[in-house]
SEVOLUM-476047 format. One record per residue (C-alpha): residue in one letter; chain; x, y, z. Coordinates in steps of 0.02 Angstrom, whole numbers, always signed. Example, Ala and Ser with C-alpha at 12.3 -4.5 7.8 and 13.67 -1.06 7.14 Angstrom:
! SEVOLUM-476047
<pt r="A" c="A" X="+615" Y="-225" Z="+390"/>
<pt r="S" c="A" X="+684" Y="-53" Z="+357"/>
This chain:
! SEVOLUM-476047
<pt r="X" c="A" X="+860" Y="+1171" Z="-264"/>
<pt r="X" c="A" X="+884" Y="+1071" Z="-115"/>
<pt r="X" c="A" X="+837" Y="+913" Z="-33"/>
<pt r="X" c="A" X="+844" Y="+825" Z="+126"/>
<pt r="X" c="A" X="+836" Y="+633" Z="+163"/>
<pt r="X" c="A" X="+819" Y="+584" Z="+342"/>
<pt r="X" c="A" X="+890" Y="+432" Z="+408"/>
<pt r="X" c="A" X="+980" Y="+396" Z="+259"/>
<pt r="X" c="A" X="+1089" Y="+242" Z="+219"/>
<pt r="X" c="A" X="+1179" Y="+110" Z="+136"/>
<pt r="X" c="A" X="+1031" Y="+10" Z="+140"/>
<pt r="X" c="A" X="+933" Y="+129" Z="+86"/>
<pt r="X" c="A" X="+1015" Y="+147" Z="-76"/>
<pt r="X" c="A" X="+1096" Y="+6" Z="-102"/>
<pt r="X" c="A" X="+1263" Y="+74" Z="-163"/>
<pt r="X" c="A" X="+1355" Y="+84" Z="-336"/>
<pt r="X" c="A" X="+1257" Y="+116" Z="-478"/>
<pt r="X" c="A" X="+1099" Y="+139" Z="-371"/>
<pt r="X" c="A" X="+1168" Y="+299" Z="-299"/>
<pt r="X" c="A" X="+1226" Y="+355" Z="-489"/>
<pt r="X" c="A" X="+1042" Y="+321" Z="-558"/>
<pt r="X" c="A" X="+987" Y="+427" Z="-375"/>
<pt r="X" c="A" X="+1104" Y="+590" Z="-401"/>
<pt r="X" c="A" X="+1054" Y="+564" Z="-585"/>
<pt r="X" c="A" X="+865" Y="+569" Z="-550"/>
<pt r="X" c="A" X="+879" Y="+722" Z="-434"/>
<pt r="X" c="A" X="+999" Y="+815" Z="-548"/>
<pt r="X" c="A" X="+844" Y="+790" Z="-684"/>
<pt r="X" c="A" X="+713" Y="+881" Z="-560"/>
<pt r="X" c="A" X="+869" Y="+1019" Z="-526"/>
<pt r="X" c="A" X="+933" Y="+960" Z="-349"/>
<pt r="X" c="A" X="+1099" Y="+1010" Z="-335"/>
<pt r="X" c="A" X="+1139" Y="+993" Z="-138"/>
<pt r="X" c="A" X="+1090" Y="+827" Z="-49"/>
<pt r="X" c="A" X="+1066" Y="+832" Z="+137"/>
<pt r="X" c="A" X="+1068" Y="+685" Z="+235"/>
<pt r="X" c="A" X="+1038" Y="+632" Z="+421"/>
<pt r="X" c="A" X="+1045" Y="+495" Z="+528"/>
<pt r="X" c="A" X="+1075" Y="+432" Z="+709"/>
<pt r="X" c="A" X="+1236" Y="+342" Z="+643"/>
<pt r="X" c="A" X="+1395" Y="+456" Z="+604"/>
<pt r="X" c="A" X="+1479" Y="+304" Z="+497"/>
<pt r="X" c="A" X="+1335" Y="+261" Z="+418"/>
<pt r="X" c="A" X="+1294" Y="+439" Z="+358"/>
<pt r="X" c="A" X="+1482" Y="+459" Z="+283"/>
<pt r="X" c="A" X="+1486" Y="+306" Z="+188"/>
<pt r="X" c="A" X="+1331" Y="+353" Z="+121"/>
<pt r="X" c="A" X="+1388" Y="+540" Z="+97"/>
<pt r="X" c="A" X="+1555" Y="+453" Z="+8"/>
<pt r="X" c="A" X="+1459" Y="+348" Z="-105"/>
<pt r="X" c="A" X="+1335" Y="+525" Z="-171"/>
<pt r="X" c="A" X="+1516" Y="+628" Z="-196"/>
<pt r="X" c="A" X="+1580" Y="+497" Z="-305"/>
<pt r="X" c="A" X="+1436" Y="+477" Z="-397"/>
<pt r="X" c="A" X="+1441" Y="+698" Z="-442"/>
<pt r="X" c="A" X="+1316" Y="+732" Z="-302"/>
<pt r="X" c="A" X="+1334" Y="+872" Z="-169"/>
<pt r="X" c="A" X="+1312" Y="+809" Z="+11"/>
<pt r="X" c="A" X="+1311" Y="+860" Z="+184"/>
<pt r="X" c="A" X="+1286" Y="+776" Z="+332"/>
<pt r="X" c="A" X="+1210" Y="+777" Z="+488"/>
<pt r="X" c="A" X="+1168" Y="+663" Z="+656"/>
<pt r="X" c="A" X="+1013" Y="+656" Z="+746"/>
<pt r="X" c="A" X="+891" Y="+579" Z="+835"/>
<pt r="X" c="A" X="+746" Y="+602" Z="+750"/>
<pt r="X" c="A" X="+634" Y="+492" Z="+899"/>
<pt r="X" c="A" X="+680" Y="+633" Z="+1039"/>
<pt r="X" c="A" X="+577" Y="+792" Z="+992"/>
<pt r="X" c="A" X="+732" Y="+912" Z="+1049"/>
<pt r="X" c="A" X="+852" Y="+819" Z="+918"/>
<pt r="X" c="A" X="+718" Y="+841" Z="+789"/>
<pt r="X" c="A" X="+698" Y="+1059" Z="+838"/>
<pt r="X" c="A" X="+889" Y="+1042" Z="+826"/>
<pt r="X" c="A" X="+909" Y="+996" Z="+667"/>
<pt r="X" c="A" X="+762" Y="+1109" Z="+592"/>
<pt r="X" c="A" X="+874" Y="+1269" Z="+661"/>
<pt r="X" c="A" X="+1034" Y="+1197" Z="+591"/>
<pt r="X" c="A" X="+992" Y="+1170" Z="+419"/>
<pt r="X" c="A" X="+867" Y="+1333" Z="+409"/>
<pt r="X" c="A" X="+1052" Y="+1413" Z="+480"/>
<pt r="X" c="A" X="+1152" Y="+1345" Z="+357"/>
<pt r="X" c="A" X="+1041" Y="+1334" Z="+198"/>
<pt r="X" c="A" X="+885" Y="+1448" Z="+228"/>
<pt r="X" c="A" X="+789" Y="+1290" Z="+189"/>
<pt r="X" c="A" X="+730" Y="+1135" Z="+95"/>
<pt r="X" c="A" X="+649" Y="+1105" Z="-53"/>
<pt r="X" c="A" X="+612" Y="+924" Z="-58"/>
<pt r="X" c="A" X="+583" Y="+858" Z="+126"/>
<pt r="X" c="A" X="+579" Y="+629" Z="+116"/>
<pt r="X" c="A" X="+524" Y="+576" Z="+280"/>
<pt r="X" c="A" X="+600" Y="+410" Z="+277"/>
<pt r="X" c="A" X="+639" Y="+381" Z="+458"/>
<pt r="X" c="A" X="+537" Y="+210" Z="+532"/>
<pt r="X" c="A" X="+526" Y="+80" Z="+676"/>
<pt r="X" c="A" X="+430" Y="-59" Z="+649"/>
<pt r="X" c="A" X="+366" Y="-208" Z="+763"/>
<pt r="X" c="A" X="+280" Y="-362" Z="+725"/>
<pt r="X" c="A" X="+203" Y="-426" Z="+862"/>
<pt r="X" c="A" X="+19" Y="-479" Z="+889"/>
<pt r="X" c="A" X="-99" Y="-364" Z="+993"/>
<pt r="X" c="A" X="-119" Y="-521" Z="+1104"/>
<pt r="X" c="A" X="+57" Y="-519" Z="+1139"/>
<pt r="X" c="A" X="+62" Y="-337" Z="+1158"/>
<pt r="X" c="A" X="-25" Y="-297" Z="+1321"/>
<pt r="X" c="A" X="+99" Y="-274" Z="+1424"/>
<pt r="X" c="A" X="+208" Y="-163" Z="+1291"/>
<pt r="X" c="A" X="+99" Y="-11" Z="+1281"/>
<pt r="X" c="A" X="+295" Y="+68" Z="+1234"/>
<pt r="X" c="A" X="+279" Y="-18" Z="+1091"/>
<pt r="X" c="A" X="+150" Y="+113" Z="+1034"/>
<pt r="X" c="A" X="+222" Y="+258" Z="+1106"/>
<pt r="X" c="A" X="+413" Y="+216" Z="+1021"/>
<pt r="X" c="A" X="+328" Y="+191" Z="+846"/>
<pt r="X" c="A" X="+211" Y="+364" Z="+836"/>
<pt r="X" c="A" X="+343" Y="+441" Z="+907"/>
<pt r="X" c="A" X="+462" Y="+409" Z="+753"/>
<pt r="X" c="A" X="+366" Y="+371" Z="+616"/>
<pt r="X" c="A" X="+222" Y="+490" Z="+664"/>
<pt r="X" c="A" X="+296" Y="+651" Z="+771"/>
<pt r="X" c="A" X="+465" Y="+647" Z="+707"/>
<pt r="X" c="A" X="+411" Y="+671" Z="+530"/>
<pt r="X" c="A" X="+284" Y="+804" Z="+597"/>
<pt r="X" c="A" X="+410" Y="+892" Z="+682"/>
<pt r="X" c="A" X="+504" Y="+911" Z="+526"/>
<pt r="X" c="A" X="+359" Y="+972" Z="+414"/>
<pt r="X" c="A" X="+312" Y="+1097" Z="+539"/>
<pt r="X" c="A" X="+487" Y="+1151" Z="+533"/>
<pt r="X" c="A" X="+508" Y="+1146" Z="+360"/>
<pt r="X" c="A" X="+357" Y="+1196" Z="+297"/>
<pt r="X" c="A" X="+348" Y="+1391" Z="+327"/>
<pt r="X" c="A" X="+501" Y="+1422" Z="+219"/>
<pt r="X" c="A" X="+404" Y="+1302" Z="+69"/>
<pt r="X" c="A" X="+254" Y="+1415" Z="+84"/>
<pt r="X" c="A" X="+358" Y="+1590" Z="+64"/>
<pt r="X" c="A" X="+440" Y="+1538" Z="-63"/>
<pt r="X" c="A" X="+274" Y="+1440" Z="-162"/>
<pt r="X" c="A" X="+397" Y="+1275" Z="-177"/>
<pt r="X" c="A" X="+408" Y="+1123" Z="-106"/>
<pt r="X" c="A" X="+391" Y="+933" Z="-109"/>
<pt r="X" c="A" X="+353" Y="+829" Z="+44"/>
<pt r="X" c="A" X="+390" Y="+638" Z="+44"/>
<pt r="X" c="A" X="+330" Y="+526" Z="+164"/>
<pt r="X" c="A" X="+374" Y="+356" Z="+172"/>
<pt r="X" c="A" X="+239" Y="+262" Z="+237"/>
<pt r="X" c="A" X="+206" Y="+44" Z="+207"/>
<pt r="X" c="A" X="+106" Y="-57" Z="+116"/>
<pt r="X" c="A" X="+32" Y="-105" Z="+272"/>
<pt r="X" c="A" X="-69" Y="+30" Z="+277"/>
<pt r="X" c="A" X="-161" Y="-26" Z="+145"/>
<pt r="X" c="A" X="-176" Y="-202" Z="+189"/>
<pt r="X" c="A" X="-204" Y="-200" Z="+363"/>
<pt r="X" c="A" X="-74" Y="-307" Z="+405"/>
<pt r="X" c="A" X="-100" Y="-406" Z="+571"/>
<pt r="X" c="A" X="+49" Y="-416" Z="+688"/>
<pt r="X" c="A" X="+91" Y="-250" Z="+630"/>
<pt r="X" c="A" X="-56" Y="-145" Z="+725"/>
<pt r="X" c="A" X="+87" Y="-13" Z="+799"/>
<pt r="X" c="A" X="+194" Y="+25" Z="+648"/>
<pt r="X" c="A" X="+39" Y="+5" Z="+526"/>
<pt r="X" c="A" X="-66" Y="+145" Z="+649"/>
<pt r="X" c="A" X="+83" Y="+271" Z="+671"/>
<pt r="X" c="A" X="+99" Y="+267" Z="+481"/>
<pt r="X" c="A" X="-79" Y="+289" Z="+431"/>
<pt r="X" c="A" X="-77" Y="+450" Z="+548"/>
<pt r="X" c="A" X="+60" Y="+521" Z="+429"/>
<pt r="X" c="A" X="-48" Y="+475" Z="+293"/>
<pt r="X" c="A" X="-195" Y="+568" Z="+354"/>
<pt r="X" c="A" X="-88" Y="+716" Z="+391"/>
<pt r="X" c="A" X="-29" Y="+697" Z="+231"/>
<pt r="X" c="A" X="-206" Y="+712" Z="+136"/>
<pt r="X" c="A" X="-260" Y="+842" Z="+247"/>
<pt r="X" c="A" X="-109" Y="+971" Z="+222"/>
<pt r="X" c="A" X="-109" Y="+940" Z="+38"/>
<pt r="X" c="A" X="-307" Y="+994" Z="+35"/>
<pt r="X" c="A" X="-238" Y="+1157" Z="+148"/>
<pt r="X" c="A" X="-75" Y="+1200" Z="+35"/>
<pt r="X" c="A" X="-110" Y="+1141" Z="-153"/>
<pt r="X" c="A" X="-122" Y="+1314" Z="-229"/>
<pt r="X" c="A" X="+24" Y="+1370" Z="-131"/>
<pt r="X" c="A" X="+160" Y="+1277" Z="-235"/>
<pt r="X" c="A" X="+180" Y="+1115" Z="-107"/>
<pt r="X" c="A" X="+163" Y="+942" Z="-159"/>
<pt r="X" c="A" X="+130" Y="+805" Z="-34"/>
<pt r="X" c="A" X="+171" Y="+613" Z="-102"/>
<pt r="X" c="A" X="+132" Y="+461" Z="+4"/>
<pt r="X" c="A" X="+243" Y="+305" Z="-51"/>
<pt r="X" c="A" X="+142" Y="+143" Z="+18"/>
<pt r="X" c="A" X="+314" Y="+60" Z="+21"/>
<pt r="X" c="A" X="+312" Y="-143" Z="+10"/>
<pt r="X" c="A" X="+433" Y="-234" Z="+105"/>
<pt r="X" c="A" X="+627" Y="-213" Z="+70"/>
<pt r="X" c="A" X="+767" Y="-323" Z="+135"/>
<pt r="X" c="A" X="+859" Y="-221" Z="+251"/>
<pt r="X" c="A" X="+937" Y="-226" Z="+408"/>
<pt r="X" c="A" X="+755" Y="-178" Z="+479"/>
<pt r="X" c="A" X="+652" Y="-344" Z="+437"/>
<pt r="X" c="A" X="+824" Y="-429" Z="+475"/>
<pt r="X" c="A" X="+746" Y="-511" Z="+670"/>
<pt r="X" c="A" X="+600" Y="-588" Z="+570"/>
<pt r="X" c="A" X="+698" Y="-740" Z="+507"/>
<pt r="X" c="A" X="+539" Y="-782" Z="+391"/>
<pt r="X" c="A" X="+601" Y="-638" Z="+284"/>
<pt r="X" c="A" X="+729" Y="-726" Z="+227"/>
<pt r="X" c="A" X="+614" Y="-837" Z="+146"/>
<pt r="X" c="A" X="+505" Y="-733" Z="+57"/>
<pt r="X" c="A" X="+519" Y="-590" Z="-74"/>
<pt r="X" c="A" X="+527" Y="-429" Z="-37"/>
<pt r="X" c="A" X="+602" Y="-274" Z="-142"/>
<pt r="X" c="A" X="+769" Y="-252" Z="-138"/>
<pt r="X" c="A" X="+841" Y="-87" Z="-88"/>
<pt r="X" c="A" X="+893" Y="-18" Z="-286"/>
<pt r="X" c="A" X="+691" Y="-44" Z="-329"/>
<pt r="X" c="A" X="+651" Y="+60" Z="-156"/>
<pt r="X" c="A" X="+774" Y="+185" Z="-226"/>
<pt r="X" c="A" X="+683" Y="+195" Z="-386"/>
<pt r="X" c="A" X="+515" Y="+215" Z="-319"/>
<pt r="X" c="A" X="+609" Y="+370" Z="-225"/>
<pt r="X" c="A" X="+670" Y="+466" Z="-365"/>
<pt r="X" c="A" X="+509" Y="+440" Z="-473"/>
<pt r="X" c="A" X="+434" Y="+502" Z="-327"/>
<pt r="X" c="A" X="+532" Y="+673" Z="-338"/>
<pt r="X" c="A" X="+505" Y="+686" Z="-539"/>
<pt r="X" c="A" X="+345" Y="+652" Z="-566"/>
<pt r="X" c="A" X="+262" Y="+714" Z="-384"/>
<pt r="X" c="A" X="+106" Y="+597" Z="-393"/>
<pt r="X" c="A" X="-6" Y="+621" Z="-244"/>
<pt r="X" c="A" X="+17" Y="+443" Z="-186"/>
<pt r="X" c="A" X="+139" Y="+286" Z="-261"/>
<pt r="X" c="A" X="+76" Y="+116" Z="-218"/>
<pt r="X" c="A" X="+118" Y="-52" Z="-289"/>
<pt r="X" c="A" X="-39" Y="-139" Z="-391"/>
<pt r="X" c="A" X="-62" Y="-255" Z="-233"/>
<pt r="X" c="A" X="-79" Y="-147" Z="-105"/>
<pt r="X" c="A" X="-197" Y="-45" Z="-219"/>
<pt r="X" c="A" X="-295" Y="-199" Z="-241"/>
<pt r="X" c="A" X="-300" Y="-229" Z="-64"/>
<pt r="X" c="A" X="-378" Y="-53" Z="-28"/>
<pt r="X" c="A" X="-516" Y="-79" Z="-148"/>
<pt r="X" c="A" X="-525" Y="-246" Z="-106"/>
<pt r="X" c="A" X="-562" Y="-193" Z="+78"/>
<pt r="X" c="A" X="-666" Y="-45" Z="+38"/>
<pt r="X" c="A" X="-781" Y="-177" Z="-97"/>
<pt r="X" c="A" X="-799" Y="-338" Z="+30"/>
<pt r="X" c="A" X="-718" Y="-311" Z="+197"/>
<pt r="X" c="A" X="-791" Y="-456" Z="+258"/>
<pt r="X" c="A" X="-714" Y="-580" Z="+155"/>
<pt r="X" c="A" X="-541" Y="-467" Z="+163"/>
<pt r="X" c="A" X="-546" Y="-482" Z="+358"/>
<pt r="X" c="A" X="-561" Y="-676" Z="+332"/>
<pt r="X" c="A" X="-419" Y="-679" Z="+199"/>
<pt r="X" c="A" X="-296" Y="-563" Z="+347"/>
<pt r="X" c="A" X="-367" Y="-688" Z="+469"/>
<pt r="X" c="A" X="-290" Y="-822" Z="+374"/>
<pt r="X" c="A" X="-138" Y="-748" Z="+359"/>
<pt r="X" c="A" X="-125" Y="-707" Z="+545"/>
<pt r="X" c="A" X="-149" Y="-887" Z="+586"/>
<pt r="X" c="A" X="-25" Y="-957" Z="+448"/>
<pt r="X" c="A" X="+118" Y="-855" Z="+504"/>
<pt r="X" c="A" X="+164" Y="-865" Z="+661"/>
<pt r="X" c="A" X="+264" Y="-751" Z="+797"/>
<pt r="X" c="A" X="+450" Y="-740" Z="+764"/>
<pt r="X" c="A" X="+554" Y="-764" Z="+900"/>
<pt r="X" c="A" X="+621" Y="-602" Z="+930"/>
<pt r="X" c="A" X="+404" Y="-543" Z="+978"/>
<pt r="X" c="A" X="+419" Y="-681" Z="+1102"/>
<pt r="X" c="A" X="+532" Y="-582" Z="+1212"/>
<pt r="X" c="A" X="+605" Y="-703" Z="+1359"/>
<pt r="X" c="A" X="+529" Y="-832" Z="+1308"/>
<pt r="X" c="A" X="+585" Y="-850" Z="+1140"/>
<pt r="X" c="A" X="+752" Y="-810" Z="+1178"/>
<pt r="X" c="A" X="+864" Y="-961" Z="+1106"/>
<pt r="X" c="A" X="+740" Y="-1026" Z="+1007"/>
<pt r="X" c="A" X="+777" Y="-1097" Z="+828"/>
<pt r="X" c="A" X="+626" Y="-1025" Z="+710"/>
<pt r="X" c="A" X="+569" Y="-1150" Z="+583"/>
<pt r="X" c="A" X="+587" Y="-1138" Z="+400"/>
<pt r="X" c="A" X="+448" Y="-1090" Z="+327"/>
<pt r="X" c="A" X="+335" Y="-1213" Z="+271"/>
<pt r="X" c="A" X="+290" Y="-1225" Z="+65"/>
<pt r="X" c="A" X="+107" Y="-1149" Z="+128"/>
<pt r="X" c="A" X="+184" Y="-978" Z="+192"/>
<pt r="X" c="A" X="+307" Y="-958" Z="+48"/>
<pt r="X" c="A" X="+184" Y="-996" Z="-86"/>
<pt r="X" c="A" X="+61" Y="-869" Z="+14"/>
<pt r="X" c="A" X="+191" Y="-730" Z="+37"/>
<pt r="X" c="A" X="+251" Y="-765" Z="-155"/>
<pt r="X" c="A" X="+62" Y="-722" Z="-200"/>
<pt r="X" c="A" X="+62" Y="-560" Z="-108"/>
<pt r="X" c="A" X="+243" Y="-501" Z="-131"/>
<pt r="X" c="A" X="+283" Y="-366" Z="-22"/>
<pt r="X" c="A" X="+167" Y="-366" Z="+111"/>
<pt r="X" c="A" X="+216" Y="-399" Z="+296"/>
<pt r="X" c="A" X="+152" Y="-551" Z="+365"/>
């Protein structure tokens, strides 16, 4: 069996042990050959390093996974060189925070996030997905966010282009559920990595750290639930679905307690110290650990 994890990484894993308790996990669902891309060549052979020494087999391979052509690229490459995937993780992702208000002018903002997180993944699938259904085998992962679930504010681009991999998501599984193909949806809270790393806030609050990402992964590939979601962000949704009044008033809240970092500000932020954050936003962001605010 084999998988494939796109833009894979140190921070993704989070090294040592964490990438013993991975190869470990995948060796228990019979992966034997890893497959790993990313736009970074150094990033992708540390990481490569770190699955070798840990018993793991791994190849490599750098795209672009935003440009549609680097995407078709790597499709023909691997189908070339292994006939095809088994277990497909979407994990690719740009995110923004920025308020609509602030977003007018920066319709690219849109366009830059569905074309990773949404067509980039799609391109894969649809490249993937016609070996998985000749063979009756296969496992899709997508990595979407908690945000989806929450309806963060500030996060109206990365939040949209990941709920339109969700919907795919539900759809195809509906289509290919007697054929052998498993779909799983991972609402993924917010981890400290490099990504969250211009929203000084972050700093401040808790997120998951990159090991308890990693687990969520592999249980992923055992146990091939439809969806994973923390017990938040599955409050959230029903919370929503029961009164979404009173939840619009509780996101309101939040938009107006945290504010825009400095790096949303563009030009005119530039320079600009951010505050701490006050004992109001860390005692809120404590309370709903892992969401993006």
């Amino acid at each position: 069996m084999r998988i494939v994890h796109f833009e894979a990484g140190r921070h993704l894993y989070g090294g040592g042990a964490q990438v013993r308790e991975l190869v470990d996990g995948l060796a228990q669902d019979g992966v034997d050959n890893v497959l790993i891309c990313a736009r970074g060549a150094d990033e992708l052979e540390a990481t490569c390093k770190e699955i070798v020494d840990a018993g793991g087999v791994c190849h490599t391979y750098v795209a672009d996974l935003a440009e549609q052509k680097s995407c078709d690229e790597l499709v023909q490459k691997v189908l070339a060189e292994h006939k095809g995937v088994d277990i497909l993780i979407n994990n690719a992702g740009r995110s923004i925070r920025r308020a609509i208000a602030s977003s007018y002018d920066r319709f690219h903002d849109f366009e830059r996030t569905m074309q990773l997180n949404y067509f980039g993944s799609l391109r894969l699938i649809m490249g993937f997905l016609p070996g998985m259904t000749v063979r009756h085998r296969g496992h899709i992962i997508n990595i979407s966010s908690v945000g989806v679930l929450t309806n963060a504010p500030r996060f109206s681009a990365y939040v949209s282009s990941k709920a339109a991999l969700d919907a795919f998501s539900r759809c195809a599984q509906a289509e290919f559920s007697d054929n052998g193909i498993n779909f799983t949806t991972i609402n993924m809270p917010l981890v400290k990595t490099p990504m969250i790393a211009p929203t000084k806030m972050y700093e401040s609050v808790p997120t998951l750290s990159p090991d308890e990402a990693a687990d969520m992964i592999v249980e992923a590939i055992i146990e091939r639930p439809v969806r994973m979601a923390t017990r938040l962000g599955t409050f959230a949704q029903i919370f929503y679905a029961l009164a979404p009044r009173a939840y619009e008033i509780l996101m309101n809240t939040a938009f107006r307690l945290f504010p825009d970092s400095a790096a949303a500000k563009g030009m005119k932020g530039r320079g600009e110290l951010e505050a701490q954050p006050t004992s109001e936003q860390v005692a809120f962001a404590s309370l709903m650990r892992g969401v993006h605010w």
